[in-house]
C-alpha positions as CSV (number, residue, x, y, z in Angstrom):
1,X,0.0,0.0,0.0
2,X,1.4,3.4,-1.1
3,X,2.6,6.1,2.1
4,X,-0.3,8.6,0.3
5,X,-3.0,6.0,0.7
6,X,-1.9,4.9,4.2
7,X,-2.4,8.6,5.0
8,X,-5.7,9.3,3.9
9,X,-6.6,6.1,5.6
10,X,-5.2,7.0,8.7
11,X,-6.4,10.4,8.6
12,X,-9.4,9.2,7.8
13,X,-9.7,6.6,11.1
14,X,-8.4,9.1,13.1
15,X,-11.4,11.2,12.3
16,X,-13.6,8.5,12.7
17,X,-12.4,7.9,16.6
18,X,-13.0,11.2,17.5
19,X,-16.5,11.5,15.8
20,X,-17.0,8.5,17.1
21,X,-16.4,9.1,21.0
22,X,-14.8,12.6,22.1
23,X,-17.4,15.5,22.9
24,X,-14.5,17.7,23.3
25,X,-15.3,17.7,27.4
26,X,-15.4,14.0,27.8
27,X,-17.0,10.4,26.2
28,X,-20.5,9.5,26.8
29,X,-22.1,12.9,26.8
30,X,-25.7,12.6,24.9
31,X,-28.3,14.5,26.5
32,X,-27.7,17.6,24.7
33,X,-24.7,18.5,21.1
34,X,-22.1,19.7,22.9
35,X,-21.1,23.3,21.2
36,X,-17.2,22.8,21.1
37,X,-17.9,19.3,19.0
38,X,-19.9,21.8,16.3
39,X,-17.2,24.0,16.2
40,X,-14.7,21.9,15.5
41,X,-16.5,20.0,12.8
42,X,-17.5,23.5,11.4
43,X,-13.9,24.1,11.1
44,X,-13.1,20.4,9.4
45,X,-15.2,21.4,7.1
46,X,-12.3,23.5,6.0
47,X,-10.0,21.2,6.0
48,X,-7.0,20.5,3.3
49,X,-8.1,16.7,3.5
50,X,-11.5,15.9,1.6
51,X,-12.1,12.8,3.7
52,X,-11.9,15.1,6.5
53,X,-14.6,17.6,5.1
54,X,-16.9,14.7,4.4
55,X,-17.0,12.8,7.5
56,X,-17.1,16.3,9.3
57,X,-20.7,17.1,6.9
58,X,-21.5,13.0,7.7
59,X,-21.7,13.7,11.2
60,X,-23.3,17.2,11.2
61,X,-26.5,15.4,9.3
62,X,-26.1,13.3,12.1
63,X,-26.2,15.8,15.1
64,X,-28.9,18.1,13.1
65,X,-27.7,21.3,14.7
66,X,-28.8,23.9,13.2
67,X,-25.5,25.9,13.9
68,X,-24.3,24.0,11.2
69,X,-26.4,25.1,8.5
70,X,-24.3,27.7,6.6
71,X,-21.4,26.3,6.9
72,X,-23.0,22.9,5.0
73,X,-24.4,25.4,2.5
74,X,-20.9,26.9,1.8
75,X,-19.9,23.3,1.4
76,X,-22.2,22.5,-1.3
77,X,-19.5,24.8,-3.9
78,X,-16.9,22.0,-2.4
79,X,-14.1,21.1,-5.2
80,X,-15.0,17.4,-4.2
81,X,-18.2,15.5,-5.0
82,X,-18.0,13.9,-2.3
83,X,-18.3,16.5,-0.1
84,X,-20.7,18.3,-1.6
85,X,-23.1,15.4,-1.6
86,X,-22.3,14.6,2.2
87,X,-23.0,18.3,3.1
88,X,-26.4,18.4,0.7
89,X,-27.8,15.0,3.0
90,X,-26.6,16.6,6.3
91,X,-28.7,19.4,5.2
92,X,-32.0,17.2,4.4
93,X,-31.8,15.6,7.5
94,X,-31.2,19.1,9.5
95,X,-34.3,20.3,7.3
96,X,-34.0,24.3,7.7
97,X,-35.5,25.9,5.4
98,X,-32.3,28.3,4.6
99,X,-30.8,25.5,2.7
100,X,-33.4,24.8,0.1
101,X,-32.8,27.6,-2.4
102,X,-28.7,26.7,-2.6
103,X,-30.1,23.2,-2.9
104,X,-32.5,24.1,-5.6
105,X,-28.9,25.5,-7.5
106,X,-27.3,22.3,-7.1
107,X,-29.8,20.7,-8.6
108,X,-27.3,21.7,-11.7
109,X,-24.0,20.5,-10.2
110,X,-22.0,18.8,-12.7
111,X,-22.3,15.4,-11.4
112,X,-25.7,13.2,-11.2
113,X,-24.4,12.2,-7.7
114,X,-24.8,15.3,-6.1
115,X,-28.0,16.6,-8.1
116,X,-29.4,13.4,-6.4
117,X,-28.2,13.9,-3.2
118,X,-29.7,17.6,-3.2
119,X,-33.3,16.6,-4.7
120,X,-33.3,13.9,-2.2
121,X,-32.3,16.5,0.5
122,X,-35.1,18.7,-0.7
123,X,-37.6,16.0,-0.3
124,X,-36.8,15.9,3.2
125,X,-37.0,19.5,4.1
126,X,-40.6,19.3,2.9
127,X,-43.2,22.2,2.6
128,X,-40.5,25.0,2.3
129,X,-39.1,23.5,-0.4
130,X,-42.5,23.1,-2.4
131,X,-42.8,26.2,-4.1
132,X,-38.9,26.7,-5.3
133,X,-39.3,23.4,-6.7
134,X,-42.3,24.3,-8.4
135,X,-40.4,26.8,-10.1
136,X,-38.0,24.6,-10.9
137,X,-39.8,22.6,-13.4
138,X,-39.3,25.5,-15.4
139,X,-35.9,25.7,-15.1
140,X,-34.0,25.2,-18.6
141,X,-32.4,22.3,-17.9
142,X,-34.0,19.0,-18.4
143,X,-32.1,17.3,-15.5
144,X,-33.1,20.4,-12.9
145,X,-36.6,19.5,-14.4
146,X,-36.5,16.2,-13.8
147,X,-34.9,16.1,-10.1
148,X,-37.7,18.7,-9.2
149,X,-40.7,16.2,-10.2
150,X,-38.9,13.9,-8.2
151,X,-38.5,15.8,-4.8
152,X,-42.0,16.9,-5.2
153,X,-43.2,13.7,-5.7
154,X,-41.3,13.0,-1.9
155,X,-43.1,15.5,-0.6
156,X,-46.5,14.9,-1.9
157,X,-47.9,18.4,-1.0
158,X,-51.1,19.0,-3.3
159,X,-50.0,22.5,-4.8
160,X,-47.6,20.6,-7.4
161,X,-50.1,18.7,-8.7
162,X,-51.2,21.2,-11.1
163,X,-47.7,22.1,-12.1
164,X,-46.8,18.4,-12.7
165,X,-50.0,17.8,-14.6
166,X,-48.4,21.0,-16.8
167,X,-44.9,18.9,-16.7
168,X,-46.6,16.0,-18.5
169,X,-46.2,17.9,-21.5
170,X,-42.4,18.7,-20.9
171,X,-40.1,18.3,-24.1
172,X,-37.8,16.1,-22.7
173,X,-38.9,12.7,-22.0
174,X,-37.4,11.8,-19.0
175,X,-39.1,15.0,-17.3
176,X,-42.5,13.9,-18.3
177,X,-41.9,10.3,-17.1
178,X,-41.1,11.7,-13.0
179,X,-43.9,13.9,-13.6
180,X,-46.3,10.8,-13.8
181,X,-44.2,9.0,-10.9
182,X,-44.7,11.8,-9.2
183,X,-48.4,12.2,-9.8
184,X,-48.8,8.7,-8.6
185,X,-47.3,8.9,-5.0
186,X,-49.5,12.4,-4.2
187,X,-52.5,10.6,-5.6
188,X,-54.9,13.2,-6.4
189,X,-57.0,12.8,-8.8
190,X,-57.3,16.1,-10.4
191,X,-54.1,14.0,-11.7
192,X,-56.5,10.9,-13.7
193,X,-57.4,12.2,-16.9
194,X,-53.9,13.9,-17.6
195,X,-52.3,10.6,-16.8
196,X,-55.0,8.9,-19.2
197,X,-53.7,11.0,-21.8
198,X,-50.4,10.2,-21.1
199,X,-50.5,6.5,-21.5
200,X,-50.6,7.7,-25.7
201,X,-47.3,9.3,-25.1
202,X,-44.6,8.6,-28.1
203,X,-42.3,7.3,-25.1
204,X,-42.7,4.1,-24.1
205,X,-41.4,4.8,-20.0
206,X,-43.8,8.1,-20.0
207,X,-46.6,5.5,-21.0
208,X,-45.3,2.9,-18.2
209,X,-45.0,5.3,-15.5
210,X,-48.2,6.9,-16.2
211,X,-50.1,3.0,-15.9
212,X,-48.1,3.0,-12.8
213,X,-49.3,6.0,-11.5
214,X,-53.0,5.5,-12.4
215,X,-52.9,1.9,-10.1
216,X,-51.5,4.1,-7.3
217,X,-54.5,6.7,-7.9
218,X,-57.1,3.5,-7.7
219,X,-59.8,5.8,-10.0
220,X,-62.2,3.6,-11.9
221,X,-61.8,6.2,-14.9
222,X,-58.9,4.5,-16.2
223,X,-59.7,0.6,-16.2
224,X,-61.0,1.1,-19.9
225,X,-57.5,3.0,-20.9
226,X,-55.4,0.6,-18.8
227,X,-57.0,-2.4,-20.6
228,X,-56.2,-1.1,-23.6
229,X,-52.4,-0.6,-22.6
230,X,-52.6,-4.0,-22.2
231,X,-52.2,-4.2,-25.7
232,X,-49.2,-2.0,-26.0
233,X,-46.2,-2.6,-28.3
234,X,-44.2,-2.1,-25.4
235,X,-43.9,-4.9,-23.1
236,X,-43.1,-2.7,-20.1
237,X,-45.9,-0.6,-20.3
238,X,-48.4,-4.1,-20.7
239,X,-47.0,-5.4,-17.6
240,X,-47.2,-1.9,-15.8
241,X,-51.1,-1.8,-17.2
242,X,-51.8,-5.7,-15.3
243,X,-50.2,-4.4,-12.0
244,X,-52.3,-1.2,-12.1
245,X,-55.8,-3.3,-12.9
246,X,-54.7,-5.3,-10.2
247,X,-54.4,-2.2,-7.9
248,X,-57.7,-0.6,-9.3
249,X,-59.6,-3.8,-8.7
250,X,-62.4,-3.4,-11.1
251,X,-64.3,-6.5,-12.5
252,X,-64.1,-5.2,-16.5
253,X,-60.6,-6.2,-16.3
254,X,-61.0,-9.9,-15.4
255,X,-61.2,-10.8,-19.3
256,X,-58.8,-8.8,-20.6
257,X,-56.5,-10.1,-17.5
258,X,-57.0,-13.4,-18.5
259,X,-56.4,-12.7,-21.9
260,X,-53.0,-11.5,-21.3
261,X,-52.5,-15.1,-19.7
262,X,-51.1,-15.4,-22.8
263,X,-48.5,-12.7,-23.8
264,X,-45.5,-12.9,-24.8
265,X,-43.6,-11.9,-22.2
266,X,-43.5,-13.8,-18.7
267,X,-43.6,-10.4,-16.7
268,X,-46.3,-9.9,-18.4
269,X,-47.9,-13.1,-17.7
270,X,-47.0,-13.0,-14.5
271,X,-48.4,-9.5,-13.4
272,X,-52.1,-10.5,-14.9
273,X,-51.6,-13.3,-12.7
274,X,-51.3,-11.5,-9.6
275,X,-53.9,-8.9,-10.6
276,X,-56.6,-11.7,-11.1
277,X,-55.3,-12.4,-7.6
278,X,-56.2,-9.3,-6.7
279,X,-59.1,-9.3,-8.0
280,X,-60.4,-12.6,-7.3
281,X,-59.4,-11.4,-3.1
282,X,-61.7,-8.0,-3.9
């Protein structure tokens, strides 16, 4: 093993002990985050070793002091990817409202990583982060577009519906298809007829995300549309049509279920299967 990476490594342990143990006035200390231990990691977070930084943001998200807050948010302009994706968690699980707009700007850091990290992050900071996110599905990049959808989909407040209806119709394909997984955990079903309409989409994971999301919906208005999808060219989209029939648990679908006993594809045989399951257990 090379003397730089038995350095890091060291380094790196060393860290760990301390995090691990020392509250900077003695071990064992847990009924309330000692101040001179968020200091300190405050100030690793500007330290010349990356690993450093990042277990320093680690254990911030752990403590959840707020005190720690802008310093995580300078960290998110880290040189490291690392680092910046540690500090963007610490600041979803710390969940102050201060850090949503950097996060909303990371959503256009250069690595897919980190844009996850901070969508993920603004998930869990909730109803602040609602509304920049809604404005984010503007934004002109496609991936911002797309990482948006999905946070709002975490968060499941009902003023995005609207906008992700409106996102449905997003150029890029991959934005439309979070819209509709999005539209399927809020379940609200101002949400049904869009996501009807969608299932004709020229993108065959746009038309399987939006049979997903009418099964988690459970409205009656799409069993004729999702038994048609069982006739798709696309075998993703048939088998995503059986699970959502099964889901919906309407009694039209029992012949076209056990028609598609005889697809093809075994997913897709084996998803009617379970839906007539379902059914037969309605």
């Amino acid at each position: 093993m090379n003397n730089f990476l038995m350095k890091n490594i060291n380094t790196s342990m060393i860290v760990l002990l301390i995090l691990s143990c020392i509250s900077f006035v003695g071990c064992g200390k847990t009924d309330e985050v000692d101040t001179d231990k968020v200091d300190t990691l405050i100030q690793w977070l500007k330290d010349n070793d990356k690993n450093v930084r990042q277990l320093a943001a680690e254990e911030m998200g752990e403590i959840k002091d707020t005190r720690a807050v802008e310093p995580l948010i300078a960290a998110l302009k880290d040189n490291d990817r690392s680092v910046r994706g540690s500090a963007a968690e610490a600041l979803g699980e710390i969940k102050d409202a201060r850090a949503v707009k950097p996060l909303i700007n990371v959503l256009k850091d250069d690595n897919s990583s980190v844009r996850r990290d901070a969508a993920a992050a603004l998930g869990k900071i909730g109803t602040p982060a609602v509304e920049p996110l809604i404005a984010a599905l503007k934004d002109n990049d496609s991936g911002v577009r797309r990482y948006a959808a999905a946070a709002l989909g975490k968060i499941k407040d009902a003023r995005a519906v609207e906008p992700l209806i409106d996102a449905l119709r997003d150029v890029d394909s991959g934005a439309r298809d979070d819209a509709a997984r999005a539209l399927g955990k809020i379940k609200d079903t101002r949400a049904v007829e869009p996501l009807i309409n969608a299932l004709e989409d020229d993108d065959g994971g746009v038309r399987r995300d939006a049979a997903g999301a009418l099964g988690e919906i459970k409205d009656t208005r799409a069993v004729e549309p999702l038994i048609a999808a069982l006739n798709d060219n696309n075998r993703s989209v048939r088998w995503s049509a059986a699970e959502a029939l099964g889901k919906v648990k309407d009694a039209r679908a029992v012949g076209p279920l056990i028609d598609a006993l005889e697809d093809d594809d075994s997913g897709v045989r084996r998803e009617a299967i379970e839906a007539l399951d379902a059914l037969d257990a309605n």
